[in-house]
SESE-648023 format. One record per residue (C-alpha): residue number from 0; residue in one letter; x, y, z. Coordinates in Angstrom, 2 decimals, decimal comma, always signed. Layout:
REC    n  res       c1       c2       c3
REC  NUM    A        X        Y        Z
...
***
This chain:
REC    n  res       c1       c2       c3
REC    0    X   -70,99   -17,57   +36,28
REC    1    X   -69,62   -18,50   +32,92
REC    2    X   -68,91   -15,72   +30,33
REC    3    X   -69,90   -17,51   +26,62
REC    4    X   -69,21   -14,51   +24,59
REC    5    X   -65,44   -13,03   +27,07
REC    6    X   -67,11   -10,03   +27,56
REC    7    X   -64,17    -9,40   +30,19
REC    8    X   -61,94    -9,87   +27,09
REC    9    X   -63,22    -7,33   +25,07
REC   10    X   -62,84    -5,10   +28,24
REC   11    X   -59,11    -5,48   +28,60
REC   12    X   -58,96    -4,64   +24,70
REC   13    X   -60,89    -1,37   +25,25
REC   14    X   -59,10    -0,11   +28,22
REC   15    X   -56,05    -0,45   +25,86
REC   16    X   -57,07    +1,92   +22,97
REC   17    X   -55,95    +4,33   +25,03
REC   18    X   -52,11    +3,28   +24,31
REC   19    X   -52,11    +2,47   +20,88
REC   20    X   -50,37    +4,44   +18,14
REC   21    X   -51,98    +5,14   +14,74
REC   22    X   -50,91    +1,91   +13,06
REC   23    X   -51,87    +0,12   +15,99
REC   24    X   -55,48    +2,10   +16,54
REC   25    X   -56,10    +1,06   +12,50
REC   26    X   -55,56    -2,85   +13,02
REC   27    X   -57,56    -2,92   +16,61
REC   28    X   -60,44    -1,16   +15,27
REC   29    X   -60,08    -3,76   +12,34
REC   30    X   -59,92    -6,40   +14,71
REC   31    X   -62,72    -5,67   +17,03
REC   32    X   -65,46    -3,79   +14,78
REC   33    X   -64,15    -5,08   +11,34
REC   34    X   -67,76    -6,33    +9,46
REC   35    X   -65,93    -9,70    +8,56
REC   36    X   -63,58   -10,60   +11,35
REC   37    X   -63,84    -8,45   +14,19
REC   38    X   -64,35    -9,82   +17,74
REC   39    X   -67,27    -8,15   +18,18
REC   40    X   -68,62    -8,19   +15,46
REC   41    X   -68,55   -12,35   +15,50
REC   42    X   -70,31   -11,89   +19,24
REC   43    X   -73,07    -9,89   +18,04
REC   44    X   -73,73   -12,39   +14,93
REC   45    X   -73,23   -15,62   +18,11
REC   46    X   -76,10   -14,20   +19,39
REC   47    X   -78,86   -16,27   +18,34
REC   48    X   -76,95   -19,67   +19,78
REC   49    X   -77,42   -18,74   +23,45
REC   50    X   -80,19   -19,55   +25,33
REC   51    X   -83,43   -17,42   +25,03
REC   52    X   -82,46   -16,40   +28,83
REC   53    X   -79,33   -15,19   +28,88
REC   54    X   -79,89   -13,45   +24,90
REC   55    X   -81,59   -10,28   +26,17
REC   56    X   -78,74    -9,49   +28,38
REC   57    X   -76,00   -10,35   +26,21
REC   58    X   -77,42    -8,76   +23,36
REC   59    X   -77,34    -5,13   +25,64
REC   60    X   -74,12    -5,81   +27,07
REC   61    X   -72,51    -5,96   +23,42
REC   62    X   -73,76    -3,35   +21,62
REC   63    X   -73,12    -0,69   +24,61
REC   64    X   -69,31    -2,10   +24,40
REC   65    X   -69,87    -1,14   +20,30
REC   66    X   -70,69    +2,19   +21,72
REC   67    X   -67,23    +2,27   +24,38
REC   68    X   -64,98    +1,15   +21,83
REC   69    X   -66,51    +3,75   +18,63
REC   70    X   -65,86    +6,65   +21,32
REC   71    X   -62,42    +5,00   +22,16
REC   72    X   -61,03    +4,76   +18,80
REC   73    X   -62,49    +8,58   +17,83
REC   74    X   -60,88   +10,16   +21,05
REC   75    X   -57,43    +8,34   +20,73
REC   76    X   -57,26    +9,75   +16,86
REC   77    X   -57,99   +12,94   +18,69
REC   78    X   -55,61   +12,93   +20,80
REC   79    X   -52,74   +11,30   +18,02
REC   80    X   -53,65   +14,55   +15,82
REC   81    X   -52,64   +16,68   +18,60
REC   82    X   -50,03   +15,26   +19,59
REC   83    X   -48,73   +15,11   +15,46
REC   84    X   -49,56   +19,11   +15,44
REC   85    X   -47,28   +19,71   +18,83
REC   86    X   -44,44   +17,83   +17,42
REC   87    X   -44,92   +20,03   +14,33
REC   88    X   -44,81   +22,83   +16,44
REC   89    X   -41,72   +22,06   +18,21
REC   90    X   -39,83   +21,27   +15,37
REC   91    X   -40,28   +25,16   +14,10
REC   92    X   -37,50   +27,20   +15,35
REC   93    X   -39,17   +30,37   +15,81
REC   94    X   -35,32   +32,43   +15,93
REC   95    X   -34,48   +31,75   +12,59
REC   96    X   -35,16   +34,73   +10,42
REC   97    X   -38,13   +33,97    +7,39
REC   98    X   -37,00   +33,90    +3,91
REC   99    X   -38,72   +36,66    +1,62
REC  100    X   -40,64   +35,83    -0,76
REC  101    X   -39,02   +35,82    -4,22
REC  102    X   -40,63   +39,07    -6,24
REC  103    X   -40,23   +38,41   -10,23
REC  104    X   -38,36   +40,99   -12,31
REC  105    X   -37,68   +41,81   -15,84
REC  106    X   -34,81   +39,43   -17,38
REC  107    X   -31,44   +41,19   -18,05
REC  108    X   -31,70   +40,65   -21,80
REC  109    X   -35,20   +41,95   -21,39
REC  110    X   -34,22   +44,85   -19,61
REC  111    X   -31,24   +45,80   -21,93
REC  112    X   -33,64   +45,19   -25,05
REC  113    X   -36,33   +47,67   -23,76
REC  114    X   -33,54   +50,08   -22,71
REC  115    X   -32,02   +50,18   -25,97
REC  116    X   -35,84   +50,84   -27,78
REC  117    X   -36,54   +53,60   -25,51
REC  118    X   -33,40   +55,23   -26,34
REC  119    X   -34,13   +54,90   -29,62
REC  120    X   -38,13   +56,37   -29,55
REC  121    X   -36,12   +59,06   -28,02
REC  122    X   -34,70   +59,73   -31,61
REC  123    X   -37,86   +59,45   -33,55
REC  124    X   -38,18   +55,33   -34,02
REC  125    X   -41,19   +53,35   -33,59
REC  126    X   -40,82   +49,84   -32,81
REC  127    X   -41,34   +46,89   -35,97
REC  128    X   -42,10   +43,53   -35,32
REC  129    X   -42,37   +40,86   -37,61
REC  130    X   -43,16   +36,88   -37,76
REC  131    X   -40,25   +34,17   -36,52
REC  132    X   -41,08   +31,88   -39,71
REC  133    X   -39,49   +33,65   -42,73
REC  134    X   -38,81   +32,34   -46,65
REC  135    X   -35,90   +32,40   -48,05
REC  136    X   -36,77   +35,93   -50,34
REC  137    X   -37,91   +37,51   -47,09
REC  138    X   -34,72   +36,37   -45,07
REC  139    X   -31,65   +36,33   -47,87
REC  140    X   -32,84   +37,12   -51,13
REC  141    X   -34,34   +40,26   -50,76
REC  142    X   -31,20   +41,54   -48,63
REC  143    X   -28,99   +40,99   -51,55
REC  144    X   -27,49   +37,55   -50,69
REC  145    X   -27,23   +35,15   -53,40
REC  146    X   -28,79   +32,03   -53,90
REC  147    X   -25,24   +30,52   -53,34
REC  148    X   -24,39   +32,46   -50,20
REC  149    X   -23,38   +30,08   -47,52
REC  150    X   -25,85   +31,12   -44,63
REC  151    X   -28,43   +29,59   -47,13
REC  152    X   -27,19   +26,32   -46,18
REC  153    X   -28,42   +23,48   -43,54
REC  154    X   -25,89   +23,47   -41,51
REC  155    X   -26,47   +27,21   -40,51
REC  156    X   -29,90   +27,88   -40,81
REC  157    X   -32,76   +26,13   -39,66
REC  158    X   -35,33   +24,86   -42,53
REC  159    X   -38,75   +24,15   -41,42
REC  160    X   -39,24   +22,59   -45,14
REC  161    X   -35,51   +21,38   -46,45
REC  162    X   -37,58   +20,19   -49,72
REC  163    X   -38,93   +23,33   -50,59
REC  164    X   -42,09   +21,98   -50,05
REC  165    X   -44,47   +24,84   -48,57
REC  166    X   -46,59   +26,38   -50,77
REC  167    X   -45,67   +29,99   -52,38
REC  168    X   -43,24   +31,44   -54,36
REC  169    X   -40,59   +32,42   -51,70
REC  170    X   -38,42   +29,52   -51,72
REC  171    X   -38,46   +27,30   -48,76
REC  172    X   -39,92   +27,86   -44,65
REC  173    X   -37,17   +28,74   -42,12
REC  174    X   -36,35   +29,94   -38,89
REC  175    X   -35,37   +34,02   -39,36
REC  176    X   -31,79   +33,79   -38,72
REC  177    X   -31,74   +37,69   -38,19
REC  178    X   -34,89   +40,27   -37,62
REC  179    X   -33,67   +42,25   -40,97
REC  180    X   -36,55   +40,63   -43,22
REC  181    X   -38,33   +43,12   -41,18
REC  182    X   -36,71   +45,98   -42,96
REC  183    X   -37,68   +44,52   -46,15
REC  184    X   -41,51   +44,46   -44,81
REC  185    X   -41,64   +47,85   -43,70
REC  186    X   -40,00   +49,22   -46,81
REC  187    X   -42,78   +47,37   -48,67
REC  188    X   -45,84   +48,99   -46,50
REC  189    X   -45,55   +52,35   -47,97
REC  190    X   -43,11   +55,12   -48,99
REC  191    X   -40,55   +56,23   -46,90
REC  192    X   -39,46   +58,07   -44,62
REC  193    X   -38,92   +55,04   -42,32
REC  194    X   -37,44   +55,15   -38,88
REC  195    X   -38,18   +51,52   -36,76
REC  196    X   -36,03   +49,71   -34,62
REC  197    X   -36,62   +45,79   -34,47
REC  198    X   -36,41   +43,47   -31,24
REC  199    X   -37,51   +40,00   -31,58
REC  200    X   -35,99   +36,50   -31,39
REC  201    X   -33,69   +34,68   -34,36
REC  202    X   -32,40   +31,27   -34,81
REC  203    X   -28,91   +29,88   -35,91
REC  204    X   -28,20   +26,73   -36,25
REC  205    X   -25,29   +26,93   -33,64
REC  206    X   -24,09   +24,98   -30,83
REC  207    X   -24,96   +26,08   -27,31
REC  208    X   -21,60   +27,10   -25,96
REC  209    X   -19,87   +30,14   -23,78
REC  210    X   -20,81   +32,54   -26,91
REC  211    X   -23,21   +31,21   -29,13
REC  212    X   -27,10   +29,91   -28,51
REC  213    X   -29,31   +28,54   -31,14
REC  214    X   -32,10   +30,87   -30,32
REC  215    X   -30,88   +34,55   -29,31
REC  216    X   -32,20   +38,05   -29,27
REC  217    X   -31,47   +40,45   -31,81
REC  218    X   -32,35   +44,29   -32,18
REC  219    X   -31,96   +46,45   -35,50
REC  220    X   -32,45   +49,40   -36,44
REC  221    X   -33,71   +51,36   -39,71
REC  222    X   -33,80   +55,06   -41,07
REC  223    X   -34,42   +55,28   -44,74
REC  224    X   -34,97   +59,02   -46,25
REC  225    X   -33,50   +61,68   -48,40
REC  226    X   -29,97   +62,78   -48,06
REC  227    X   -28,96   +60,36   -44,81
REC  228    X   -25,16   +59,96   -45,03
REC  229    X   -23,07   +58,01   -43,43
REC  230    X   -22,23   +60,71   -40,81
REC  231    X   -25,98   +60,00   -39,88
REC  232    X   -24,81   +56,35   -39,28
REC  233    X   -21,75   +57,46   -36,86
REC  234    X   -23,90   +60,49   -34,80
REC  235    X   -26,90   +58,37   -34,22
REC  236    X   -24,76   +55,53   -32,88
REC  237    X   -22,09   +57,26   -31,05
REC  238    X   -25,00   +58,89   -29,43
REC  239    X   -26,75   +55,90   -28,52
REC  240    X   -23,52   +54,53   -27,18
REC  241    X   -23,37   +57,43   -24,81
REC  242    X   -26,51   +56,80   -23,47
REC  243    X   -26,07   +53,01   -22,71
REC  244    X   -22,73   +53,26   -21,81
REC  245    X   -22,26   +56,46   -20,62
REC  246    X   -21,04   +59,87   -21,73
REC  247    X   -17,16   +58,74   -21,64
REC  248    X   -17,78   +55,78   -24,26
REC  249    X   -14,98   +55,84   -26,82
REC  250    X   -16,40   +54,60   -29,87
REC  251    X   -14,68   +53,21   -33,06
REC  252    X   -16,00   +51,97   -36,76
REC  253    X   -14,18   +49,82   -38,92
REC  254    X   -14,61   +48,11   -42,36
REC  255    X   -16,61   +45,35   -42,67
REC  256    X   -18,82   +43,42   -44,75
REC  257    X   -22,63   +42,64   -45,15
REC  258    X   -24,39   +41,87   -48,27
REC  259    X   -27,22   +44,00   -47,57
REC  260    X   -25,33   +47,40   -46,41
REC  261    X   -22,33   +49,17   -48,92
REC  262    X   -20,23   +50,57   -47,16
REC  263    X   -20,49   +48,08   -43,83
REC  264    X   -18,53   +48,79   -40,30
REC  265    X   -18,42   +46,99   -37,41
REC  266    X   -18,88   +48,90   -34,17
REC  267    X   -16,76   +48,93   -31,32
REC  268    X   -16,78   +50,64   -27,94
REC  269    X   -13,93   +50,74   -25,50
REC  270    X   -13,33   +47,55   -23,36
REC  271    X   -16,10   +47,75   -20,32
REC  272    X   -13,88   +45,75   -18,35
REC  273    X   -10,52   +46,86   -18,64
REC  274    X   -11,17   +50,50   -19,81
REC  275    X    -8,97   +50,02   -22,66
REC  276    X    -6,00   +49,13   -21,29
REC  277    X    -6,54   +45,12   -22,58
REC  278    X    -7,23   +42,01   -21,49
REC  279    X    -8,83   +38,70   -22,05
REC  280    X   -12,28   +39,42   -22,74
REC  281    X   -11,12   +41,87   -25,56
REC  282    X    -8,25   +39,77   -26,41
REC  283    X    -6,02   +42,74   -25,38
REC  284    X    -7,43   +44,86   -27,55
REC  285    X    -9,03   +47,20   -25,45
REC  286    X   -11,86   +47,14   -27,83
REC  287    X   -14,93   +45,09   -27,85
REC  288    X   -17,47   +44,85   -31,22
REC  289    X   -20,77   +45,43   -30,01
REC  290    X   -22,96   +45,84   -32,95
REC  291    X   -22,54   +45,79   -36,93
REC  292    X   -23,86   +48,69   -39,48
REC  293    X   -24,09   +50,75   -42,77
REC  294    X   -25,93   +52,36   -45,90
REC  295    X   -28,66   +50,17   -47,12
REC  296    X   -27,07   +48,41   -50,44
REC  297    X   -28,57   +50,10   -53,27
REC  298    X   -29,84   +46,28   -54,90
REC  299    X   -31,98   +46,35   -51,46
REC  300    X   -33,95   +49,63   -52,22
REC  301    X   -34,21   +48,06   -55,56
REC  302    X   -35,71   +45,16   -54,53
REC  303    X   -38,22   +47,48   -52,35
REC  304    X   -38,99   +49,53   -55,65
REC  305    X   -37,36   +52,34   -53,83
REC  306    X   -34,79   +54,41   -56,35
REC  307    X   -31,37   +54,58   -55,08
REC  308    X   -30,93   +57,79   -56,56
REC  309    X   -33,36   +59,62   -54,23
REC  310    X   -33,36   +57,43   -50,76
REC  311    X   -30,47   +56,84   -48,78
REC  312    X   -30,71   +54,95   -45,66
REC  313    X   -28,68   +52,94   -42,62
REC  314    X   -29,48   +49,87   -40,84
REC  315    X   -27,72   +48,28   -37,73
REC  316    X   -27,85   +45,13   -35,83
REC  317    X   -26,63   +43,97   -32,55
REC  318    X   -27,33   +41,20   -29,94
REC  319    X   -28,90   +42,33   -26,67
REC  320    X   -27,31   +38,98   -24,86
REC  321    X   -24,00   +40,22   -25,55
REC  322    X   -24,77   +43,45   -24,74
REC  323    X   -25,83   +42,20   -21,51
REC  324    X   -22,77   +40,47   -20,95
REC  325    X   -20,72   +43,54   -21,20
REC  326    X   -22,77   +45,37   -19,13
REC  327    X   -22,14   +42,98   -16,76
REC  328    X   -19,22   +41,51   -16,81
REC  329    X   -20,70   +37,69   -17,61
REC  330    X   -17,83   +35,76   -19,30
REC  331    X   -20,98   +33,02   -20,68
REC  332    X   -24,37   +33,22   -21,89
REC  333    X   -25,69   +30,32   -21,07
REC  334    X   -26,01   +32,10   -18,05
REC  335    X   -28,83   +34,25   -19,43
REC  336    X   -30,48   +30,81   -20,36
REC  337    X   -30,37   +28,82   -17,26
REC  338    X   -33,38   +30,49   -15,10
REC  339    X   -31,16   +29,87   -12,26
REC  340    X   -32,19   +32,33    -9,57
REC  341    X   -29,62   +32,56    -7,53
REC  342    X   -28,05   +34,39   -10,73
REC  343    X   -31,14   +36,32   -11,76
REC  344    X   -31,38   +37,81    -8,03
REC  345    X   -28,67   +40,03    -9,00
REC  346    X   -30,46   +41,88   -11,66
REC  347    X   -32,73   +43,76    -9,72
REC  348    X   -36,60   +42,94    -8,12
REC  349    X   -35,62   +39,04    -6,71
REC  350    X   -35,25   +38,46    -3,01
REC  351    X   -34,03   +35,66    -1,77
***
């Protein structure tokens, strides 16, 4: 008996599903069930040529094949899935020992910033903050630097308006290049005494090298009452230099100079790393600067209505970044930058 529409064909195709990969199972479903080309499709739409006899029959016999070949191409997907899932399985070496989680922690600078303003509330400061966008009366003028100081150019301070263009009378927009404009608002809120430390980010306009970033932390500190000398100055930062460093810090001033403090010292502490004896991160010194201080210039209190003749006061400033790299031992600070955790792991609360 003649076969018009190769049933037997379509047989042979279906009893081969059963070897097919996925590509394979996608083009053979395609090519038997596809709406526009599929072989069995173009049988079921033949129908209506064949005789009225042999149409009833034909007609059954094709869509029960639909029905084989829908269950075919469902249970070899099946049965490619779990095969996928094994493989998946296998590949898994279950000896090998799982790698924590990685648990977040406080950044070093962070840490060494928050250490140094709790040693201070431990003295009787409260914390100041103030904004990052300063004028230039807020930032320079006010501190005693004059109009022609060279900080007060471009080409070390960052000028959100180079034209003087902002509104107000405080000269033009910038960038705080230190958190001391600070001092100059809190001597402004009210009469003193004043005792505030400041943290907060400034902004240079520096290159991005071993020792300098254009954006850095900075800390300072304030105390503004009657009769504060300058062996107020020394005792309250010897003492603080205990506490960071510990109890067997040497400690050394020497002259400096900063327009808005008269008399000015920088701050050194013996050489973390060498303990003195010299080498090349103090230059063989055996000292390294860590911070720079003195009385508040009388023009400042002037400039803060304050009279000279009855306040006194001291201010310091220091970089917690380079504080943290003596603490520990990092010869650049674009490490503290880089977010790279295989260095942050170190500093306490990351597992790796």
């Amino acid at each position: 008996m003649s076969d018009p529409l190769d049933l037997a064909g379509l047989r042979a195709r279906l009893a081969a599903v059963a070897g097919l990969d996925a590509a394979a199972l996608d083009a053979e479903e395609i090519g038997v069930l596809g709406r526009k080309q599929g072989a069995l499709t173009a049988r079921l739409k033949a129908l209506p040529s064949l005789p009225v006899e042999q149409r009833r029959e034909a007609g059954a016999s094709l869509n029960a094949l639909k029905l084989e070949f829908e269950a075919a191409f469902a249970e070899r997907r099946t049965a490619l899935a779990g095969a996928s899932r094994a493989a998946a399985r296998d590949a898994v070496d279950p000896t090998m020992p799982p790698r924590r989680d990685w648990v977040g922690s406080r950044h070093p600078v962070t840490e060494v910033t928050a250490e140094i303003v709790e040693i201070f509330r431990g003295l009787g400061f409260s914390v100041a903050l103030g904004p990052e966008v300063e004028d230039e009366e807020l930032n320079f003028l006010a501190l005693n630097f004059p109009p022609d100081h060279p900080a007060m150019d471009m080409h070390d301070t960052l000028y959100l308006d180079p034209e003087g263009s902002a509104p107000g009378a405080g000269g033009r927009l910038l960038l705080r290049t230190h958190t001391s404009p600070v001092q100059i608002r809190v001597m402004r809120e009210g009469p003193p005494p004043y005792r505030v430390v400041i943290p907060g980010t400034v902004y240079r306009n520096d290159a991005f090298d071993p020792s300098h970033a254009p954006a850095f932390a900075q800390i300072e500190g304030l105390a503004i009452d009657r009769g504060i000398t300058f062996v107020d100055l020394k005792a309250t930062l010897t003492h603080f230099a205990e506490r960071f460093l510990g109890p067997d810090t040497r400690v050394r001033f020497r002259p400096s100079f900063f327009p808005f403090t008269e008399p000015s010292a920088e701050m050194d502490v013996g050489c973390l790393l060498c303990g003195g004896s010299g080498c090349g991160a103090c230059k063989g010194t055996g000292w390294m600067e860590i911070l720079g201080c003195g009385m508040v210039h009388e023009q400042v209190l002037r400039n803060v209505d304050l009279d000279p003749e009855e306040w006194t006061g001291w201010a310091f400033g220091m970089g917690p970044q380079r504080i943290a790299m003596l603490r520990y031992g990092l010869p650049d600070i674009r490490l503290l930058y880089g977010g790279d955790m295989r260095f942050l792991s170190q500093f306490g609360g990351l597992a790796g």
